[in-house]
C-alpha positions, 0 to 999 in steps of 0.5 A, a space after each residue: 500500500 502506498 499513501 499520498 502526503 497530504 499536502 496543502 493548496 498551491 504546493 501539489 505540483 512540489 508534492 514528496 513521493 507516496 509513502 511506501 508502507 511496505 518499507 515501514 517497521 509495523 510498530 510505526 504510527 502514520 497518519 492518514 486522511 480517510 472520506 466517510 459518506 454519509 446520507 443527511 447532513 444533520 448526520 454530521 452531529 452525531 458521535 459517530 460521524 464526528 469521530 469516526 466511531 463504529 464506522 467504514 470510510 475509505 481513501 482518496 480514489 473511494 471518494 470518486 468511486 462512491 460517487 460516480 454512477 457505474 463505479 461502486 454501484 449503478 447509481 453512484 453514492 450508495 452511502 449517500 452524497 455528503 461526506 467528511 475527511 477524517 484525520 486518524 494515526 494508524 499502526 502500521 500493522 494494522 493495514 494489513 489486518 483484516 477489514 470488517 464492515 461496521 453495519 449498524 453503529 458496530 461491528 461484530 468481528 472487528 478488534 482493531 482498525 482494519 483495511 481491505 486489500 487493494 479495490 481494484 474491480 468496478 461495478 460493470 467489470 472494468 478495473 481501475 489501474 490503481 485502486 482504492 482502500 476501505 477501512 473501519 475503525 472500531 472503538 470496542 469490539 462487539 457492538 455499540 460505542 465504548 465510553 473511552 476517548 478515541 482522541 486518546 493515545 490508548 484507543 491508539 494502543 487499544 485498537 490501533 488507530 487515533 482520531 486527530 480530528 475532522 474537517 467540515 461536511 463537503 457535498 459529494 455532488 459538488 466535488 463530482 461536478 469540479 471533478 468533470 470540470 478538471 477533464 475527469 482526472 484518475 491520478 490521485 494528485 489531481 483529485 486531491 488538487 480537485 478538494 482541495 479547490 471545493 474546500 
């Protein structure tokens, strides 16, 4: 897996090369941007969603993915068309362990943050050249939220990842449209230039 620097509007093109997190210690902690969809934007306030809690998200290509029509599903936007970027520190380790889908505000089979393997395949066959990540980010396992900090160095220790914080609730269809405007690039440095123009 490698990982894209997050950088800041304007220095893109001077950007450092994705991090390769193959060639990391699995002790290591990195931090990460991840996009969570949501349906309504009231949804926003709850706990879950402000700290990723209990919940599935995903990397930088899934934010296309998810949206456009005929990629993850026939219509676009299964999850629903508002979404938000979460900062979290991950072990390195725990990009391997194994992904578990949170359904329902838990997940049954998750201990630890978990990620899939690379997504590759869209929804009418053809495949992407590079592919996307899914991740969940459990804060007890079984079901239902734990009563501890997941902004805590010990959820970090306890289930392998930290929240940092978050950013404000973006429209997905908005970012679709500048998406198009920019020639419908798939490179992920471009995408990342594409939010950060709709941010």
């Amino acid at each position: 897996m490698r990982l894209l620097p997050i950088v800041s509007e304007g220095d893109v093109e001077e950007a450092a090369e994705a991090l390769d997190l193959e060639g990391l210690p699995e002790d290591a902690t990195v931090t990460v941007r991840v996009y969570r969809f949501f349906e309504e934007l009231d949804d926003e306030a709850q706990i879950w969603e402000k700290e990723l809690r209990n919940v599935n998200s995903g990397s930088l290509l899934w934010l296309l993915v998810h949206m456009k029509p005929k990629m993850h599903s026939v219509k676009g936007a299964k999850y629903g068309t508002w979404f938000t970027a979460h900062y979290v520190r991950v072990r390195v380790a725990h990009f391997k362990s194994q992904y578990h889908m949170c359904e329902g505000g838990g997940s049954p089979h998750a201990k630890t943050f978990g990620s899939t393997p690379t997504m590759k395949r869209l929804v009418g066959g053809d495949e992407l050249s590079t592919g996307y990540f899914w991740f969940a980010s459990p804060d007890r396992h079984g079901s239902g939220s734990a009563q501890q900090d997941v902004r805590d160095p010990e959820n970090l220790e306890k289930h392998g990842w930290q929240h940092i914080g978050r950013e404000q609730p973006l429209d997905g269809h908005a970012f679709l449209a500048d998406w198009a405007k920019h020639g419908s690039p798939m490179d992920e440095r471009a995408l990342q230039t594409v939010l950060h123009m709709l941010a």
